[in-house]
N, C-alpha and C positions, 0 to 999 in steps of 0.2 A: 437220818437220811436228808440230804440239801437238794433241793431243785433246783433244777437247771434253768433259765429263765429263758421261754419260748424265743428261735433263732428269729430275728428281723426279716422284712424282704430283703433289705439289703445286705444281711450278713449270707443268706445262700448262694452259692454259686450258681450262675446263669447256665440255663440248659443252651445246648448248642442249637443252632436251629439251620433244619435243611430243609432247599427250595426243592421238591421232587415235579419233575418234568416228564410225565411218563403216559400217552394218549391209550394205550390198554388198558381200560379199568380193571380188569383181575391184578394185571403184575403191578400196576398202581397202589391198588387196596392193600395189597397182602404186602411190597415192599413199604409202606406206609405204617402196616401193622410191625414188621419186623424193627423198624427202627424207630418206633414207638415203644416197644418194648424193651431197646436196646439204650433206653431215657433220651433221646433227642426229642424235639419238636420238631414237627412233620407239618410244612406248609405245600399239600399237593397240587398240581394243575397238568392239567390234560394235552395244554400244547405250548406251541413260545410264546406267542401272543398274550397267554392269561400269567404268563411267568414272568414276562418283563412288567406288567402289568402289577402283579405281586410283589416285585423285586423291589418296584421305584415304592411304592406307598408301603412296604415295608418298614414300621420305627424301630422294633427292635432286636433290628441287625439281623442278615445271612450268613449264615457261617459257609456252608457247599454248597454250592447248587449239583444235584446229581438231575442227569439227564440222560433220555434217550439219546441212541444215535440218529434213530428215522421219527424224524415229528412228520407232524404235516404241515409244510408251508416251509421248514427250515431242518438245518440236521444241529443235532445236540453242541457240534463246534462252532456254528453260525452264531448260537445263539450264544455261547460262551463269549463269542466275540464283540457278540452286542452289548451285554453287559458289560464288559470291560471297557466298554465307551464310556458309560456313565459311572463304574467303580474299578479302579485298574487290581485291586486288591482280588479280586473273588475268587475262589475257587471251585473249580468245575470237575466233576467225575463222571465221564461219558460212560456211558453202557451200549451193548450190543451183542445181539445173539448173531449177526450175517455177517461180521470182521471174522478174519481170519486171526486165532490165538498170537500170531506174529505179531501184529499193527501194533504200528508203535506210535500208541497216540499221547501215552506218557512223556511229558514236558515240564517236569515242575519246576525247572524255572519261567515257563511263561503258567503256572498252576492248572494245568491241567494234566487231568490223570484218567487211566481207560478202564474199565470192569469188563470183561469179557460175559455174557451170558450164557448158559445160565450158572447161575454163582448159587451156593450155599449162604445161609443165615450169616454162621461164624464167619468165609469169605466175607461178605458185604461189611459186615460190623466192623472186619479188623482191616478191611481199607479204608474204610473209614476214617477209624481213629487212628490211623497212621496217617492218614492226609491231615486231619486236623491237629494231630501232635505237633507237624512243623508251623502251626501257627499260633500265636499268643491268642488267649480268652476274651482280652481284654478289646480286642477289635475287628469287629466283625464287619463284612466286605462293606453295606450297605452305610456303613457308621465310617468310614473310611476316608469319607470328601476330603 
């Protein structure tokens, strides 16, 4: 029998990491849990303010920011927009339970894309990874400058 010699940090592949922007703490918690257990890392906040806040002092790298549509103080696209000030890379996936299934807030050439509420587990995970499929591993928004 030959052993395998323990992987490096550097030899695993980097978990993807999403900024969740969501001021419910239930659908916070529980979509937090879901995409914790779906292997992302889950960096949460409650509104824009504490997300743009996360985003800049963020070192290693946002892969989506998923977000409300209704914050308080701003909507999920404002804030998509703000951040694309300071990284034009990032990608955003708005959510909302009070859009009508129609709203076409999908744009992936400007990277934003829409969830409609309420979404299933499987739903959330495979938009997900279909938003993040169209982007390389290797560069994440924050890492972008």
């Amino acid at each position: 029998m030959t052993l395998q010699p323990y992987a490096r940090a550097n030899d695993l592949p980097r978990r993807r990491t999403i900024l969740l922007v969501e001021d419910e703490p239930f659908v916070r918690e529980a979509t937090c849990s879901i995409l914790e257990n779906a292997g992302f890392e889950v960096l949460p906040t409650g509104d824009a303010r504490d997300a743009m806040k996360v985003f800049a002092e963020c070192t290693r790298g946002i892969d989506l920011v998923m977000t409300d549509m209704g914050l308080p103080g701003r909507t999920g696209q404002q804030l998509g927009q703000d951040l694309r000030e300071h990284s034009p890379e990032v990608m955003v996936l708005v959510t909302s339970g009070y859009l009508n299934r129609e709203y076409e807030a999908e744009a992936p050439e400007s990277r934003t894309y829409f969830l409609a509420k309420p979404y299933s587990k499987r739903t959330l995970v495979e938009k997900i990874e279909k938003i993040l499929g169209a982007a390389p591993l290797g560069r994440a928004a924050t890492q972008a400058g």
